[in-house]
C-alpha positions in Angstrom: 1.6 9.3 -22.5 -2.1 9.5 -21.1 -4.4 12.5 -21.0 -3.7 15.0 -17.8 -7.1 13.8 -16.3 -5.7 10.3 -16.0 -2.7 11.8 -14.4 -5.0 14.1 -11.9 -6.9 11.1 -10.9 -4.0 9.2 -10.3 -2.2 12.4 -8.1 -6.1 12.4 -6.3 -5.8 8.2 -5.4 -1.9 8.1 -4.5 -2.6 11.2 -1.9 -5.9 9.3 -0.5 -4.2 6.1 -0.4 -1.1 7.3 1.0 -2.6 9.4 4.1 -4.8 6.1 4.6 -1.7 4.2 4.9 0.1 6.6 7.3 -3.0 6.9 9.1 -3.0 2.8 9.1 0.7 2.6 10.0 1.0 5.6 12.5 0.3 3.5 15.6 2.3 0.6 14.5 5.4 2.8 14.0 5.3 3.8 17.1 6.3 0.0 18.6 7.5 -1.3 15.3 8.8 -5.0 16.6 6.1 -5.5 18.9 2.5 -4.0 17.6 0.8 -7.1 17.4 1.6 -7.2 21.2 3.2 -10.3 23.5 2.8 -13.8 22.2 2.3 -13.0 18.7 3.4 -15.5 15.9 4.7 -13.1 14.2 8.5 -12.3 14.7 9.2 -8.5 15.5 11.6 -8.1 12.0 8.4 -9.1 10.2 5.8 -6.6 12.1 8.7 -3.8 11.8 8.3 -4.6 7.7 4.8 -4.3 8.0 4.7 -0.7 10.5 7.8 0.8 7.4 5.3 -0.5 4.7 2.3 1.3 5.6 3.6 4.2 7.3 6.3 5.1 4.6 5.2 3.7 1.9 1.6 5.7 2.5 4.2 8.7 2.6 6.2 7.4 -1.0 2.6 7.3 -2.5 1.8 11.2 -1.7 5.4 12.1 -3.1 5.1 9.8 -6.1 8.5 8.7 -4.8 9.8 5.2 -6.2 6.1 4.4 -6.0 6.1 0.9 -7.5 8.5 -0.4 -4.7 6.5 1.4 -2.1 3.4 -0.3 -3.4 5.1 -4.2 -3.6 5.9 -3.2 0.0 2.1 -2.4 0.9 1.0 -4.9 -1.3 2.9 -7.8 0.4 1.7 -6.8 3.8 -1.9 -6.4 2.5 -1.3 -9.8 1.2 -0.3 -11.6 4.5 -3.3 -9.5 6.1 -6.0 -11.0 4.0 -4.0 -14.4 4.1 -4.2 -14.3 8.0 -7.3 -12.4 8.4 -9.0 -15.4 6.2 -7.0 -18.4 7.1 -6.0 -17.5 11.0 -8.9 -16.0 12.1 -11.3 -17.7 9.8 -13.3 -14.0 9.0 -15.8 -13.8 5.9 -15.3 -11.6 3.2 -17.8 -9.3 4.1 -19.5 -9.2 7.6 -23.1 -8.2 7.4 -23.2 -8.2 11.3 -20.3 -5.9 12.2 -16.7 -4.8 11.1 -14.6 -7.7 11.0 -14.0 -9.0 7.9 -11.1 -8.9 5.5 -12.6 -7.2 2.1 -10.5 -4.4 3.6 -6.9 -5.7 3.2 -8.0 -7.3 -0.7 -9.2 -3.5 -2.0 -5.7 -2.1 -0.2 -3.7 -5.0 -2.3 -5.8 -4.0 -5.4 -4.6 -0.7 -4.8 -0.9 -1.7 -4.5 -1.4 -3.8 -7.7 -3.1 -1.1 -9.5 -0.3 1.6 -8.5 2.4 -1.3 -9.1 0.8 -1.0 -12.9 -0.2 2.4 -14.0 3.0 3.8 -11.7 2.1 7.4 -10.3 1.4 9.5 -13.0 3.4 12.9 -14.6 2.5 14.7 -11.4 5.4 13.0 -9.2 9.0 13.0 -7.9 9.4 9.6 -9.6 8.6 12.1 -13.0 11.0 14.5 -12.0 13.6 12.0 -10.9 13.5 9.2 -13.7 11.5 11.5 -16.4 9.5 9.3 -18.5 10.4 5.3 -19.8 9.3 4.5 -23.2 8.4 1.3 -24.2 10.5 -0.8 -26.5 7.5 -0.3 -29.2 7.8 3.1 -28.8 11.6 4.0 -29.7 
């Protein structure tokens, strides 16, 4: 058990985070095998994982609904996005000069790993659903 306010903050960040990642997956939901448009090395199965990923996981994070899973999901794709964003496109870290860099996708995978951890909090369906796990030093 943590104190309420860590359970607030953690309600506040899954409900940022999740209408950030619908907001991210929205338009690649739309064409979910073929985003990335013609030509691209990525197969359509994969960019459809990616699109369900974002959008619903972004809407798992605002329910609090099997939020650990949701979060491996975002965290993979966040994953490949930096991988690629660094190693395909060769961007920096952090672009003084404009927009494209890839600083982005590592903060969105620290925010998967963070949710992965901590879970979502009392204020969730996961709550409601599973109730509470205690750990084997607890019983």
């Amino acid at each position: 058990m943590q104190p309420a306010g860590v359970d607030i903050l953690l309600l506040l960040f899954r409900i940022l985070c999740g209408y950030l990642f619908i907001m991210l997956g929205w338009g690649k939901i739309q064409h979910p095998f073929n985003w990335l448009g013609p030509g691209s090395a990525f197969p359509g199965f994969f960019q459809m994982l990616a699109a369900v990923s974002e959008f619903c996981g972004g809407i798992a994070l605002i329910l609090g609904f099997l939020t650990r899973i949701a979060a491996f999901g975002i965290g993979c794709t966040m994953l490949v996005a930096a991988y690629v964003s660094k190693f395909t496109y060769g961007l920096p870290l952090v672009s003084l000069k404009d927009c494209m860099a890839y600083y982005v996708n590592l903060l969105l995978l620290l925010v998967a790993l963070l949710l992965m951890i901590a879970g979502p909090g009392r204020f969730s369906v996961d709550r409601l659903l599973f109730g509470v796990r205690l750990k084997a030093s607890e019983i």
